[in-house]
Backbone as CSV, one residue per row, in Angstrom:
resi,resn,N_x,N_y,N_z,CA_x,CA_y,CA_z,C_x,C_y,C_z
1,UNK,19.993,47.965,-36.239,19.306,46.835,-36.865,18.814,45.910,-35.752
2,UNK,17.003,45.356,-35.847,17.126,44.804,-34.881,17.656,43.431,-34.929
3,UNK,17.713,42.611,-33.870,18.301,41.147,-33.940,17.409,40.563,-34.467
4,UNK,16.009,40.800,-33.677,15.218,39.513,-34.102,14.822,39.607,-35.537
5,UNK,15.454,41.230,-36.467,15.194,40.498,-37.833,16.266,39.489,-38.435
6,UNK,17.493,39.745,-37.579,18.918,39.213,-38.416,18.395,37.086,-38.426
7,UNK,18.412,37.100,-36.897,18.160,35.774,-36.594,16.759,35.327,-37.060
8,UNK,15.680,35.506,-37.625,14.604,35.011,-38.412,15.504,34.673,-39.442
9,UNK,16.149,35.824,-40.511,16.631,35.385,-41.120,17.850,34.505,-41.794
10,UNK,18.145,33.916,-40.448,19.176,32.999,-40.356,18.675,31.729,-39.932
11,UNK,17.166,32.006,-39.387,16.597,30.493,-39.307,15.977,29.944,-40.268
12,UNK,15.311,31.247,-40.925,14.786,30.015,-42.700,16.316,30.123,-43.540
13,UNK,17.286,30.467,-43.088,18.059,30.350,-44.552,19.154,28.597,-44.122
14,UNK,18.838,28.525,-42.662,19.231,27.323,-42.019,18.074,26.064,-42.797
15,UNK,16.659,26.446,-42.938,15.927,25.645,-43.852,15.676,25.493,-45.592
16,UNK,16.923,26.122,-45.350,17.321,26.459,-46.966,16.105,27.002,-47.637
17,UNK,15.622,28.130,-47.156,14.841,28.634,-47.977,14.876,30.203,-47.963
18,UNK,15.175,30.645,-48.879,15.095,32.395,-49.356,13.794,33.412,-49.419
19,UNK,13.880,33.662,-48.085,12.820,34.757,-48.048,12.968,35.731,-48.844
20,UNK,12.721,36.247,-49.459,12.831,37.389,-50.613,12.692,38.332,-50.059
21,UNK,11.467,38.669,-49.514,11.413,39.442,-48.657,11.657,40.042,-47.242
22,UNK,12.128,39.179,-46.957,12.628,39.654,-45.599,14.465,39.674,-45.670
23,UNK,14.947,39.331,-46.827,16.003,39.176,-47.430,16.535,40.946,-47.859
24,UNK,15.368,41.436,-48.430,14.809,42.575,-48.898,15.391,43.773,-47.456
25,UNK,14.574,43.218,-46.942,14.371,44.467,-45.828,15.073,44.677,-44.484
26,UNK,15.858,43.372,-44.859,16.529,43.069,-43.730,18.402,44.083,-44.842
27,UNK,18.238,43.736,-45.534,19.473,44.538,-46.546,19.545,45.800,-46.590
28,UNK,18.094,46.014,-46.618,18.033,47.547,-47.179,18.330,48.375,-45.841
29,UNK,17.857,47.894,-44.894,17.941,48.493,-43.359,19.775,48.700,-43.308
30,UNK,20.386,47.245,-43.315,21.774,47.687,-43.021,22.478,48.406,-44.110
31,UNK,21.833,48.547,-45.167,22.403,49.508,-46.541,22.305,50.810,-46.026
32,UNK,21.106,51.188,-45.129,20.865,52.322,-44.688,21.671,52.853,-43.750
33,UNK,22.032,51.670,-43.066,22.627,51.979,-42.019,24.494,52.836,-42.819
34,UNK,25.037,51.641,-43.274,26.403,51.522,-44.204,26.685,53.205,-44.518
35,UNK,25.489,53.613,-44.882,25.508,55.022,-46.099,25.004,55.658,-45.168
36,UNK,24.754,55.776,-43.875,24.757,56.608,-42.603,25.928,56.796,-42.084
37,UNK,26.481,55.455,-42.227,27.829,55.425,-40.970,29.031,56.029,-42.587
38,UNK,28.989,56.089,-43.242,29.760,56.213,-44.719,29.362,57.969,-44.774
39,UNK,28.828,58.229,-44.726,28.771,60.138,-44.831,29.151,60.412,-42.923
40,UNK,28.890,59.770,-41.967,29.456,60.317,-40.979,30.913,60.521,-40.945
41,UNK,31.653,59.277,-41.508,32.805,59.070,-41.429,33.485,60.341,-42.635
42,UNK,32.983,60.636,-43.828,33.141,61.861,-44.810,33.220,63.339,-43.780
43,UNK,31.597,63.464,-43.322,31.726,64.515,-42.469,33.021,64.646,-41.370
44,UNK,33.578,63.881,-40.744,34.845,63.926,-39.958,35.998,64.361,-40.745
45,UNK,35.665,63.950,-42.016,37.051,64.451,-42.403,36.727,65.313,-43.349
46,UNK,35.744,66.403,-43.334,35.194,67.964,-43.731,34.641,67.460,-44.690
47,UNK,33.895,66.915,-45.236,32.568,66.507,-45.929,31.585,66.225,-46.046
48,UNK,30.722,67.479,-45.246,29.738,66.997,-44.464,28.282,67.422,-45.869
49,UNK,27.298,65.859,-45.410,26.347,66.144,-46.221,25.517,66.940,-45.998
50,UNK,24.695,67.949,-46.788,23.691,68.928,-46.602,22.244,67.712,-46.475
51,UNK,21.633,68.248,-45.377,20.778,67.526,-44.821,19.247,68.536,-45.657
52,UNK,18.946,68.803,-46.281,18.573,69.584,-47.313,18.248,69.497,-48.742
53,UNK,19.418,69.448,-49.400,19.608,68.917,-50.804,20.387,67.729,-50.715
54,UNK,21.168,67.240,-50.299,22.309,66.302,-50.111,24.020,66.489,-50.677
55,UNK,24.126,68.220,-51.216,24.889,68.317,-52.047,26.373,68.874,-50.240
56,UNK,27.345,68.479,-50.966,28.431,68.053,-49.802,29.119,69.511,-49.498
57,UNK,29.281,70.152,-48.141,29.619,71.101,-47.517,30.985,70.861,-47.120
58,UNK,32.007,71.305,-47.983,33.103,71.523,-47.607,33.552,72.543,-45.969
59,UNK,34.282,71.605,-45.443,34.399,72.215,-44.043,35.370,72.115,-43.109
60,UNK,35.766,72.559,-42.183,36.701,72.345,-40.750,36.220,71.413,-40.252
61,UNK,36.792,69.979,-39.762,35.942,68.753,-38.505,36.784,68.732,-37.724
62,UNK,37.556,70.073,-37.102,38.152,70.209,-36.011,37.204,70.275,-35.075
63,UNK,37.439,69.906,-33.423,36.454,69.484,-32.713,36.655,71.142,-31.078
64,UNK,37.621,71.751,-31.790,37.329,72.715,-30.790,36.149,73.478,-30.714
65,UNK,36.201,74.563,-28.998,35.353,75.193,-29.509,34.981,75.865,-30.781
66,UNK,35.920,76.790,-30.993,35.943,77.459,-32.127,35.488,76.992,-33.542
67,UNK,36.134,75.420,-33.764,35.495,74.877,-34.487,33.721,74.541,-34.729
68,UNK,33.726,73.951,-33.905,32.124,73.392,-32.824,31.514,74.700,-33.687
69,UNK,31.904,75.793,-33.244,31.067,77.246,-33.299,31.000,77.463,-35.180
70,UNK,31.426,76.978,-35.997,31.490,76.973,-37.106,30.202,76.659,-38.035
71,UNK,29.737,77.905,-38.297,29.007,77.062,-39.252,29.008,76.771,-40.597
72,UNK,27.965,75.586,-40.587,28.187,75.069,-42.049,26.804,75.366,-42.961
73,UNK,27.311,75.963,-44.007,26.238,76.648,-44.805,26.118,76.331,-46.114
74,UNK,25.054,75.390,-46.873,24.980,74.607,-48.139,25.116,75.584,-49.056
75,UNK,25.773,75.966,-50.165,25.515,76.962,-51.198,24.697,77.053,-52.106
76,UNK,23.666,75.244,-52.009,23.284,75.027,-53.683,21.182,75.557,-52.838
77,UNK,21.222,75.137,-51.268,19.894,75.118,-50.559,20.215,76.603,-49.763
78,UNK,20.922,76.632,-49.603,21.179,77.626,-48.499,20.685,77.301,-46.425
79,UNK,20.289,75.690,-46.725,20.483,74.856,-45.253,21.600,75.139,-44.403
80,UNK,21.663,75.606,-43.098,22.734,76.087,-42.295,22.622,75.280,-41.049
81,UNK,23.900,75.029,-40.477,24.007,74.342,-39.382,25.216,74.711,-38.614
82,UNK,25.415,74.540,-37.316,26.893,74.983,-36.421,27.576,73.217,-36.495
83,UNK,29.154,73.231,-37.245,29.552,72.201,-37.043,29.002,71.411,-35.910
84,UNK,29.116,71.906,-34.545,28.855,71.370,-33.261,27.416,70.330,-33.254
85,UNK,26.592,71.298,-33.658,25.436,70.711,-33.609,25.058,68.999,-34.483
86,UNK,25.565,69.272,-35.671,25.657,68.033,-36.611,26.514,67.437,-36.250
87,UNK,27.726,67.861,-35.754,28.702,66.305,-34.812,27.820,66.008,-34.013
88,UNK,26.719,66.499,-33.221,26.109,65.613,-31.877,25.167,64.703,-33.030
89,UNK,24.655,64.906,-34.325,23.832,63.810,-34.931,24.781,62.298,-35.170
90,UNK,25.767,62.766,-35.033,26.550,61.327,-35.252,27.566,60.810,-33.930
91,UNK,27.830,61.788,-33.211,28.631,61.021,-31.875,28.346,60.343,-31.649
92,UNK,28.901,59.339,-31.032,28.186,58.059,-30.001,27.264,57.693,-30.456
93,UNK,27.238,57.112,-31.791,26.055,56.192,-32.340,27.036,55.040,-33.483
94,UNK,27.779,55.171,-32.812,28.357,53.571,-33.520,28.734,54.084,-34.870
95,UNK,28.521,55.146,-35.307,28.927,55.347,-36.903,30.509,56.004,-37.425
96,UNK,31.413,55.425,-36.478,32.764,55.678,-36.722,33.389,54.227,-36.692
97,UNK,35.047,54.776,-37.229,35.909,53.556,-37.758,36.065,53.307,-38.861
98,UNK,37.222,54.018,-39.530,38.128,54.254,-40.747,38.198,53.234,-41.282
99,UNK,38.464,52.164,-40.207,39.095,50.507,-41.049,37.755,49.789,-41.726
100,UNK,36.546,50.205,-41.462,35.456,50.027,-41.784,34.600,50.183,-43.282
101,UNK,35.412,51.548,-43.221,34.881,52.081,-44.475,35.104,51.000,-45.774
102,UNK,35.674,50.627,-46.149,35.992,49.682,-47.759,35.079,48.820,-47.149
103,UNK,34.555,47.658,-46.061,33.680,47.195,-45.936,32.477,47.522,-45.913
104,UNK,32.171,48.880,-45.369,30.526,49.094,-45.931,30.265,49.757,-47.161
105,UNK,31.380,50.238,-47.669,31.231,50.508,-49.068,31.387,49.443,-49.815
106,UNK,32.064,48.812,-50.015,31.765,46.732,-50.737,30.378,46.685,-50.358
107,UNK,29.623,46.696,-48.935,28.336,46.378,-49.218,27.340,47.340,-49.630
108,UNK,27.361,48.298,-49.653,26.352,49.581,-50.299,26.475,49.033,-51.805
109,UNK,28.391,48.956,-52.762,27.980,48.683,-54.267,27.489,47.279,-54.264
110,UNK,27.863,46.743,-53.532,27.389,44.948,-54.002,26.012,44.679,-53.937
111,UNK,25.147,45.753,-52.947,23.910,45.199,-52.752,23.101,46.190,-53.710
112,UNK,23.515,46.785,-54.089,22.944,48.126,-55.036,23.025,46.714,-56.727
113,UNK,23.637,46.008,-56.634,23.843,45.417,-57.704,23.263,44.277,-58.165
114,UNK,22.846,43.603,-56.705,23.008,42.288,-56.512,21.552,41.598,-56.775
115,UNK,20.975,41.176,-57.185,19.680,40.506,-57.775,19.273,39.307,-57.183
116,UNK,20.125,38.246,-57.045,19.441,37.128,-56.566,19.007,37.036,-54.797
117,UNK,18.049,36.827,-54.482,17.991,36.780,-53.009,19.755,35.586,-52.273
118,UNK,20.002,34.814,-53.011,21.241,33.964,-52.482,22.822,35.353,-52.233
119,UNK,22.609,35.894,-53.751,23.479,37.255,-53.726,23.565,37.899,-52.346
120,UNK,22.364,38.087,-52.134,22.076,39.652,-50.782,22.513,38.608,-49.918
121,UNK,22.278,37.401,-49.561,21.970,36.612,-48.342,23.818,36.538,-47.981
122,UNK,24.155,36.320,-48.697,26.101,36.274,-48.927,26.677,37.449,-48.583
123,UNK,26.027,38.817,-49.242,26.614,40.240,-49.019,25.954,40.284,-47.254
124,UNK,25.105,40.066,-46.948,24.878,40.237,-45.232,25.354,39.865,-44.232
125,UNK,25.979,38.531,-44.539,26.383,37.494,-44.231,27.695,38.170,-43.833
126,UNK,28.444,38.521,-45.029,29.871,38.908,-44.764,30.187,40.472,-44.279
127,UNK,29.144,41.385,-44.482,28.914,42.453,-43.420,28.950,42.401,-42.177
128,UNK,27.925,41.371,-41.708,27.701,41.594,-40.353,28.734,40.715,-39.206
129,UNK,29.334,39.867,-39.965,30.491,39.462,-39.555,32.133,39.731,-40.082
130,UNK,32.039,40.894,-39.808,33.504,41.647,-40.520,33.842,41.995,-39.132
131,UNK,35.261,42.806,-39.418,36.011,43.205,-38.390,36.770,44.509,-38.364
132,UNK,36.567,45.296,-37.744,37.420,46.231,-37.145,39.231,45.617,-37.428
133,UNK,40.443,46.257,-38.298,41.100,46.232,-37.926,42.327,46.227,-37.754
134,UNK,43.582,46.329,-37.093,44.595,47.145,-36.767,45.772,46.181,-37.851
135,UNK,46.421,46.903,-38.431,47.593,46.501,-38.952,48.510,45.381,-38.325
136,UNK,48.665,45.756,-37.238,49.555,45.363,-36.166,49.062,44.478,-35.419
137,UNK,47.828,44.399,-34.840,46.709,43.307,-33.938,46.241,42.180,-34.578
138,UNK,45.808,42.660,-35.541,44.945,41.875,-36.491,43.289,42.503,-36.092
139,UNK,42.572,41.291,-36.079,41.223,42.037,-35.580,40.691,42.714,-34.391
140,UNK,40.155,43.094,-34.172,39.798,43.768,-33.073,38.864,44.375,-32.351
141,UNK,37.431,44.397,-32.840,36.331,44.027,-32.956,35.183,44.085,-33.622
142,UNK,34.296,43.269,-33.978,33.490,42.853,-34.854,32.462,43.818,-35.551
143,UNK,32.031,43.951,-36.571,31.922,44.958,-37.266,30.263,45.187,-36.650
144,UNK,29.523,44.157,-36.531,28.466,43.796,-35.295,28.095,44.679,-35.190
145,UNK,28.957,45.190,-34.078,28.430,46.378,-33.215,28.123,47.442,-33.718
146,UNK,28.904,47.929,-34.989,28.067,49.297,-35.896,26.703,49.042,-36.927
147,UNK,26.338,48.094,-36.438,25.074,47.701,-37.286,24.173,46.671,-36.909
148,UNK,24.240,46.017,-35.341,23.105,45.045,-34.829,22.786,46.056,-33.373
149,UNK,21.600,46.413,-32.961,20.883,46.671,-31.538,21.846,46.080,-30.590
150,UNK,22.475,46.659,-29.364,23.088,45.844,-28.468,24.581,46.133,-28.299
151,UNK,24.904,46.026,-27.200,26.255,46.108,-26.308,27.327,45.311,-26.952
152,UNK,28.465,45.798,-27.226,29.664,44.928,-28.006,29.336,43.263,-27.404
153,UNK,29.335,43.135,-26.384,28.312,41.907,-25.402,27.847,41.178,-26.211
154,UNK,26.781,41.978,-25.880,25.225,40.926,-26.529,25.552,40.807,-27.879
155,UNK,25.992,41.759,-28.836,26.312,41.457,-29.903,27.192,40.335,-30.272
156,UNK,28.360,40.568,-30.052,29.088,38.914,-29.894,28.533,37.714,-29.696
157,UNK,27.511,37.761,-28.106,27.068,36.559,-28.114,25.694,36.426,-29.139
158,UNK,24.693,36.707,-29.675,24.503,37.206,-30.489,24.981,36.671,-31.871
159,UNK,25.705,36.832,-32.607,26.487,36.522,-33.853,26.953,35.013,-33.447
160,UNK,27.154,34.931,-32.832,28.040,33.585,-32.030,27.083,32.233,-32.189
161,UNK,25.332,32.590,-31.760,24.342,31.924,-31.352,23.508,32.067,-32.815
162,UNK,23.979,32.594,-33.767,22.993,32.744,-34.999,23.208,31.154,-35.636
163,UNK,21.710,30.965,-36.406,21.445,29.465,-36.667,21.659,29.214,-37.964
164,UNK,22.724,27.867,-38.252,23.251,27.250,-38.928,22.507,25.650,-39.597
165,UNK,22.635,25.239,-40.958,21.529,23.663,-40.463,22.608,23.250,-41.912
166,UNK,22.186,21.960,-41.814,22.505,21.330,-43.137,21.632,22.520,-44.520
167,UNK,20.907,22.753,-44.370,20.403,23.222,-45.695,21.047,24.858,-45.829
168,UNK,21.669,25.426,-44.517,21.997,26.926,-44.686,22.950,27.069,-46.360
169,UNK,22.996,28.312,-46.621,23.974,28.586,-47.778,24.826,28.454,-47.093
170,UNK,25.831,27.571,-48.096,27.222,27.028,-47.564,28.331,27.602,-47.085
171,UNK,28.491,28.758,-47.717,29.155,29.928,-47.544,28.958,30.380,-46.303
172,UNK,27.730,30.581,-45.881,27.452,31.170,-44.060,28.041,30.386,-43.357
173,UNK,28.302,29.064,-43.508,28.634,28.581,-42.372,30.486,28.557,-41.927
174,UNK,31.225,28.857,-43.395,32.649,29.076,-43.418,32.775,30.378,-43.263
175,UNK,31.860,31.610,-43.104,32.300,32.881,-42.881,32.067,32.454,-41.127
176,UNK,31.041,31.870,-40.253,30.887,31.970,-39.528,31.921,31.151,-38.673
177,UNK,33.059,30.273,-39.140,34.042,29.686,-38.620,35.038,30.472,-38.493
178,UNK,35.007,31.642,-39.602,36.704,32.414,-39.550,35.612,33.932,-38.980
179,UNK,34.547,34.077,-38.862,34.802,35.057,-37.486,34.693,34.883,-36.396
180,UNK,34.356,33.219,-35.852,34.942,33.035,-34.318,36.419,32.829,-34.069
181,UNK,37.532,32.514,-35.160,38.842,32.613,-35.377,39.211,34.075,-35.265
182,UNK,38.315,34.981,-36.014,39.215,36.397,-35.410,38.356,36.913,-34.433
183,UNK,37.243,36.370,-33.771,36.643,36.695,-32.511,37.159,36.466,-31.485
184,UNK,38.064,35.311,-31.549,38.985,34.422,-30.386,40.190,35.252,-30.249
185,UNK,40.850,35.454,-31.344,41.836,36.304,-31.522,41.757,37.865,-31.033
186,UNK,41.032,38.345,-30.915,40.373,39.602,-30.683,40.252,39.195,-29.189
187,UNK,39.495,38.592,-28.667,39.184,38.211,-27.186,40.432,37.788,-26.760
188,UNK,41.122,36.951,-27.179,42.882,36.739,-26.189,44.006,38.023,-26.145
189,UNK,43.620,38.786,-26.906,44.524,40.086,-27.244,43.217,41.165,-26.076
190,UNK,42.629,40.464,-25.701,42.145,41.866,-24.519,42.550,40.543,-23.246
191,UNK,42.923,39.853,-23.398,42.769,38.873,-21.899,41.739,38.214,-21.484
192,UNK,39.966,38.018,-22.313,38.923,37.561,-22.230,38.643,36.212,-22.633
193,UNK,38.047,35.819,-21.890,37.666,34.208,-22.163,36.755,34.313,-23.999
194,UNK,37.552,33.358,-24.459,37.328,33.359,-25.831,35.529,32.716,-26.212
195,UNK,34.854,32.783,-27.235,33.503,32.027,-27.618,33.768,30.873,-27.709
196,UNK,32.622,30.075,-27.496,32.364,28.460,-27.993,31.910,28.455,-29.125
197,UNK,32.019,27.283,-29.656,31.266,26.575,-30.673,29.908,26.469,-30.037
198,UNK,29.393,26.363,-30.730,27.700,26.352,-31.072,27.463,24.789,-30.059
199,UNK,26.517,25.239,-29.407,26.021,23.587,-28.735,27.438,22.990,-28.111
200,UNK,28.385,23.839,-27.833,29.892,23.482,-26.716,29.143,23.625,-25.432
């Protein structure tokens, strides 16, 4: 997702006003994203979607060779693929993390549902500032990074620097207090100098 759509749309919603459309497209992008990273995470654990029909290929997501060498063959298209090959469509693209899943699935049904542009603006809101995280740690890092352009880094600072005003929905501005609380928390549990407040 790129930034400069997230932050447009955090500067008219700072002028209290609801782009509809860019409200629109800015949702649908990270919906896309959600239900990308939501069948990768299926495929890992042998449910991989047929890229074809879409109907689900029961399978091995063991990562040996042997596995790797496996192929996966749709029954309803007859679309074929070597496990190996379709793990490289999802490696190293940010679309893993178990603790994740109930959060982008909350936002796939909520936004599939949700009608008012204020609705979506709330469901994005609390997506893109979620968290990664451990039973035991607490948070651990920001959900950001599987769904904004940019380095766990830039992303942080990033989310950190997104614009707030008297007229924003009220709600953005108390989600955006308790994820620099588990951003801080997250940053002292690696030993890193924690974020500022806005204009600190």
């Amino acid at each position: 997702m790129p930034q400069h759509m997230i932050r447009r749309l955090y500067q008219t919603d700072a002028q209290g006003i609801y782009d509809a459309e860019l409200i629109d497209d800015t949702g649908f992008r990270l919906f896309a994203r959600c239900q990308s990273f939501l069948e990768a995470e299926e495929a890992r654990r042998g449910r991989a979607k047929c890229h074809g029909c879409g109907a689900i290929i029961l399978h091995s997501s063991g990562l040996s060779r042997e596995d790797k060498q496996r192929l996966l063959k749709c029954g309803d298209c007859g679309w074929e693929i070597s496990w190996g090959e379709y793990f490289s469509t999802i490696h190293k693209k940010q679309l893993s993390g178990g603790d994740l899943v109930s959060l982008f699935r909350d936002f796939v049904a909520g936004f599939s549902c949700a009608r008012s542009p204020r609705e979506k603006m709330l469901l994005i809101d609390r997506l893109i500032h979620g968290f990664h995280y451990n039973l035991e740690s607490g948070p651990r890092r920001p959900s950001g990074v599987n769904l904004i352009e940019g380095s766990m880094r830039e992303v942080i600072a990033f989310l950190n620097q997104l614009t707030y005003g008297e007229d924003s929905t009220p709600e953005t501005r108390q989600t955006a207090a308790t994820w620099r609380q588990n951003m801080n928390a997250a940053l002292r549990s690696w030993g890193m100098p924690t974020v500022d407040e806005p204009g600190d």
